[in-house]
C-alpha positions as CSV (number, residue, x, y, z in Angstrom):
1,X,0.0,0.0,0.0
2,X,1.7,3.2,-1.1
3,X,1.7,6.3,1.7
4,X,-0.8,7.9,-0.4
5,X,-3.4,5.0,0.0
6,X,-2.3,5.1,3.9
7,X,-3.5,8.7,4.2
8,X,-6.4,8.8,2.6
9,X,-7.4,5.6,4.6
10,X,-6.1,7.1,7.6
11,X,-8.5,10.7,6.8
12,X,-11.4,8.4,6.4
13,X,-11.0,7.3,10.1
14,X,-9.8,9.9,11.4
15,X,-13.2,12.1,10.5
16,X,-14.8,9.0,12.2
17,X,-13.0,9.1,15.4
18,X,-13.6,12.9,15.0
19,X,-17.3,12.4,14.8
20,X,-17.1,9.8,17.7
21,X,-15.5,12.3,19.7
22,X,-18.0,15.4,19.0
23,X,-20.4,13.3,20.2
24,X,-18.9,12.0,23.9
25,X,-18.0,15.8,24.6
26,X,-21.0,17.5,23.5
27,X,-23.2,14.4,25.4
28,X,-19.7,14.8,29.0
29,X,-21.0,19.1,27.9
30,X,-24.3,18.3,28.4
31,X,-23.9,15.8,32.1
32,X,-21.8,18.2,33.5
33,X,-24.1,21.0,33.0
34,X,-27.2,19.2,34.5
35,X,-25.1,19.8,37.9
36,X,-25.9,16.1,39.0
37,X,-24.3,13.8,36.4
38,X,-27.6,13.5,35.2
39,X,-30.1,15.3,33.0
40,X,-33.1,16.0,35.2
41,X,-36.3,15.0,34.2
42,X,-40.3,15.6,35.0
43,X,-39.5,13.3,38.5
44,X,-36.6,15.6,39.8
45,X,-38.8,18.3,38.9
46,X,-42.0,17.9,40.7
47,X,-39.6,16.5,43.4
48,X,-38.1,19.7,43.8
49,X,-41.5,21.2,44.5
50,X,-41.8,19.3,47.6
51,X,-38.2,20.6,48.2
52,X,-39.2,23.9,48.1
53,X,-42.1,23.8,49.7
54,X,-40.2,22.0,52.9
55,X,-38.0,24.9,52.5
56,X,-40.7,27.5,52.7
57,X,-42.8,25.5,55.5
58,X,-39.7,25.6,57.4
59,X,-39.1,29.8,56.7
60,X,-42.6,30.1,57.7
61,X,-43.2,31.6,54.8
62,X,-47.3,31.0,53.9
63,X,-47.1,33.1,50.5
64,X,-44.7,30.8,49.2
65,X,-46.2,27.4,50.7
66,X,-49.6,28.6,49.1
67,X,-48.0,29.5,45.8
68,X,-46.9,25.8,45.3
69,X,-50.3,24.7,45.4
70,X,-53.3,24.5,42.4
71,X,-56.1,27.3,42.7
72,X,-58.3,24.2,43.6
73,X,-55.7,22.3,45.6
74,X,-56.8,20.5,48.2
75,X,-55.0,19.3,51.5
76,X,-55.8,16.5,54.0
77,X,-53.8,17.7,56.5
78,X,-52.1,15.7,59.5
79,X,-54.2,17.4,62.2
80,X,-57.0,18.4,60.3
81,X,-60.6,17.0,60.4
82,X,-61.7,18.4,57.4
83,X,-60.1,18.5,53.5
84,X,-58.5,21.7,53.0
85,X,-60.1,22.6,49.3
86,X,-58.5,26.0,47.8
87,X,-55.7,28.7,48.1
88,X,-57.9,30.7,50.8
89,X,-58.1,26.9,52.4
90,X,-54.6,25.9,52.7
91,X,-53.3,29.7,53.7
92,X,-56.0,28.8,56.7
93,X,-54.5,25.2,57.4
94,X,-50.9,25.8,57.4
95,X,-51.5,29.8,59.1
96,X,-51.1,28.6,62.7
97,X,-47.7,25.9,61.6
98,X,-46.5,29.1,60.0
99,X,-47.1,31.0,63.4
100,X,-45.4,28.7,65.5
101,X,-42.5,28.1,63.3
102,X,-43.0,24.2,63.0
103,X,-40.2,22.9,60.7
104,X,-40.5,19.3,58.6
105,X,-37.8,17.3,57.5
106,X,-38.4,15.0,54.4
107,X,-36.7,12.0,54.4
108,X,-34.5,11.6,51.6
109,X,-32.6,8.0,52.4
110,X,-34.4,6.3,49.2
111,X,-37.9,5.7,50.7
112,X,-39.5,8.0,49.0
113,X,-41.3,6.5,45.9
114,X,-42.1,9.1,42.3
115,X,-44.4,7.6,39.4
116,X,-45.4,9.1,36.7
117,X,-49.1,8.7,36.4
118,X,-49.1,10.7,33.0
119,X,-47.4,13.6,30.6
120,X,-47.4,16.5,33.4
121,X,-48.7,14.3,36.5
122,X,-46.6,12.6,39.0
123,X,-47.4,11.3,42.5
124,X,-44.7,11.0,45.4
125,X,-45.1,9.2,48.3
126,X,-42.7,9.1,51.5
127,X,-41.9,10.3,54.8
128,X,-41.4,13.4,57.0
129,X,-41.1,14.4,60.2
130,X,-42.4,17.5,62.1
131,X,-41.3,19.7,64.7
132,X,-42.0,22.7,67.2
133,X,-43.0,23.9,70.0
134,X,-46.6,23.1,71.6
135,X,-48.6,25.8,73.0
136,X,-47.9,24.7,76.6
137,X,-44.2,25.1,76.1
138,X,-43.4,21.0,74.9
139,X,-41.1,20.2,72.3
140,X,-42.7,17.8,69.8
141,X,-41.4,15.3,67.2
142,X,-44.5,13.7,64.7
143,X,-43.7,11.5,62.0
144,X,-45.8,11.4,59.2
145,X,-46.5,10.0,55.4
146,X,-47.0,11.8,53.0
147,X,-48.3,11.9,49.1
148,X,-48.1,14.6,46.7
149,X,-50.2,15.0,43.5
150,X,-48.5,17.4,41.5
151,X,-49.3,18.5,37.4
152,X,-47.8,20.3,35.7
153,X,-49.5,23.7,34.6
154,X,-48.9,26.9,32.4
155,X,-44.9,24.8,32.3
156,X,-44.5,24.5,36.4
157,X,-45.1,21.9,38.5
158,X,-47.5,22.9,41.4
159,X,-48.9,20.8,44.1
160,X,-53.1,19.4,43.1
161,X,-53.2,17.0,46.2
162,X,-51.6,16.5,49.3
163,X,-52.4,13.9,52.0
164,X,-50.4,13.4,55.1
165,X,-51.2,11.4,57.8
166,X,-49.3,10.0,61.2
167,X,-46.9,7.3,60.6
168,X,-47.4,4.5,62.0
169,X,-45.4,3.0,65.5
170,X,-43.3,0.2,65.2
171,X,-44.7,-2.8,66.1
172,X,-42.9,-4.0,69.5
């Protein structure tokens, strides 16, 4: 095979090998920019609702805990009697946590199941715990379940359901 035949061969594969290698840095361009080593998708999304709303539960802040809700959300609240239907509702339900300055922790050690039930709705189910102080002075821990409806509207996830509910004691 004369040199010529060698380099021409040799250009054939090397625009391969440059093609091969476009594609494992635009897709190493593309990971790294996610932030996670993964690209996030509609679970991680509607996850980070719930995220967010821990976060404003635990600032107290009722404006933004409402504004991850539906208009027609409703609530079936750990120490409520009644469903909680609607924004005026829920700013009602969660006003006196807010006031007290509960605080929740979600627990995030893989118990927590996400499905997709359809192209903008998800449900997530898991676990969280609340805090605070009680009116008479007490500290108090309450672990709870949750599960979260949330759909996607207008191109943001928001909150359509929530139930939470005692967890259950260990059987001894």
């Amino acid at each position: 095979m004369s040199d010529r035949q060698t380099c021409r061969s040799g250009s054939a594969r090397g625009r391969a090998m440059q093609h091969v290698m476009a594609i494992m840095v635009s897709t190493a361009v593309l990971i790294s920019a996610s932030g996670s080593g993964t690209l996030a998708g509609p679970k991680d999304d509607a996850f980070a609702v719930i995220q967010n709303w821990a976060t404003a539960f635990n600032a107290s802040d009722i404006d933004k805990i409402i504004a991850a809700y539906t208009p027609e959300a409703s609530v079936h609240g750990t120490t409520a009697n009644s469903l909680a239907v609607g924004k005026d509702a829920l700013r009602a339900y969660f006003g006196p946590a807010a006031r007290s300055r509960n605080q929740v922790k979600l627990a995030q050690d893989g118990s927590e199941a996400t499905t997709m039930l359809g192209d903008g709705q998800v449900v997530v189910a898991g676990f969280y715990e609340f805090s605070g102080t009680r009116p008479d002075g007490q500290a108090f821990t309450a672990p709870a379940r949750y599960t979260f409806v949330l759909v996607k509207q207008d191109g943001a996830w928001l909150i359509a359901h929530q139930h939470s509910s005692p967890r259950a004691r260990p059987a001894q």
